[in-house]
C-alpha positions in Angstrom: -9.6 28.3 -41.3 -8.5 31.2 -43.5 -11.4 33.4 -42.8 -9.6 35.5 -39.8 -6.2 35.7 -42.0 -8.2 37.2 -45.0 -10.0 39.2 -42.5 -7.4 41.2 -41.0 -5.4 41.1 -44.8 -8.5 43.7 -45.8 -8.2 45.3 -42.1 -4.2 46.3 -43.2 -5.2 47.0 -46.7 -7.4 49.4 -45.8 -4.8 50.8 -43.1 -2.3 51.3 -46.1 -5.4 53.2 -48.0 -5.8 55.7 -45.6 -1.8 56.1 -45.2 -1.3 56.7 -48.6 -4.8 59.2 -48.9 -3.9 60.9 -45.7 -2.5 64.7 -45.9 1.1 63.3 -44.0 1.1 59.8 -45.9 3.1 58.7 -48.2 2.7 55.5 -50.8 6.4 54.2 -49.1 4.5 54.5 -45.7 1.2 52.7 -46.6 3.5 49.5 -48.5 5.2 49.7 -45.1 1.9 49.7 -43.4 0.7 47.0 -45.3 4.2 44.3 -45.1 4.7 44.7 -41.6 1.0 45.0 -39.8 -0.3 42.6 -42.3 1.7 40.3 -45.1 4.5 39.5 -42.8 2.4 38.3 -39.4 -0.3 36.4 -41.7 2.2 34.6 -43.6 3.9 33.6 -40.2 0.2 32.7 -38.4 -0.7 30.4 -41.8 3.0 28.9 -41.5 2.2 27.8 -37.8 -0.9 27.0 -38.5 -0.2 24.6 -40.8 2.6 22.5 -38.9 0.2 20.0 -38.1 -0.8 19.2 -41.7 3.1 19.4 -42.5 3.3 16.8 -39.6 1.1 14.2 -40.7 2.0 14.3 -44.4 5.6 13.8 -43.7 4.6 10.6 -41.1 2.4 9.2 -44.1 4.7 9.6 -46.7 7.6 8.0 -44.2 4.7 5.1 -43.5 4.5 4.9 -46.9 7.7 4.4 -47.4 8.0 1.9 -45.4 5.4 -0.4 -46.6 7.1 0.0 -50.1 10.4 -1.1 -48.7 9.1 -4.1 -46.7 7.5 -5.6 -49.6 10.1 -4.9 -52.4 12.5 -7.4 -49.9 11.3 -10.1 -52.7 11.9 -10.0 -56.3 8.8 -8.5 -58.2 7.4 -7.9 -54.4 6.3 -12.1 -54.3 4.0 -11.7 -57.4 6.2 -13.4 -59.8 9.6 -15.7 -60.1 12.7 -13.6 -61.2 13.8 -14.4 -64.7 16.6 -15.5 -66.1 19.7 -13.1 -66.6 20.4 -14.3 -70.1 17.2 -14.5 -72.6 17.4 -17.9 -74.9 18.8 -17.3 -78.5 16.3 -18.4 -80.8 17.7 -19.7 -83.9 15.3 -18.6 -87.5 14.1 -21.8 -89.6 
């Protein structure tokens, strides 16, 4: 899945190289290079890319919620009688 983003990563990277070695280059120019043609539209392809994922985690974790909720209706979720408020005093011998 990330093979094509960290493929053109080292295509820009080696875009900003030859901006900054070049006779007319600058370092400003080959940063610039690098942000916009690469670290910028990867982050954004890797963001869309992983709406799905995003998608499903957030409909699990609501399902999830859900279950926890419909089962906590009961006191201690059915497994065991509530207690009583007030604990008995026990008097020392």
């Amino acid at each position: 899945m990330y093979l094509v983003p960290i493929a053109w990563l080292y295509v820009t990277v080696m875009m900003a190289v030859v901006e900054a070695n070049s006779p007319n280059g600058t370092l400003l120019g080959a940063l610039i290079t690098f942000l916009l043609y690469g670290a910028g539209p990867i982050a954004l392809v890797i963001y869309v890319m992983g709406t799905p994922a995003r998608r499903r985690a957030i409909k699990a974790r609501d399902a999830a919620e859900q279950a926890l909720a419909q089962t906590s209706d009961q006191p201690d979720a059915g497994r065991e009688p509530p207690a009583h408020p007030v604990a008995p005093v026990r008097k020392e011998p």
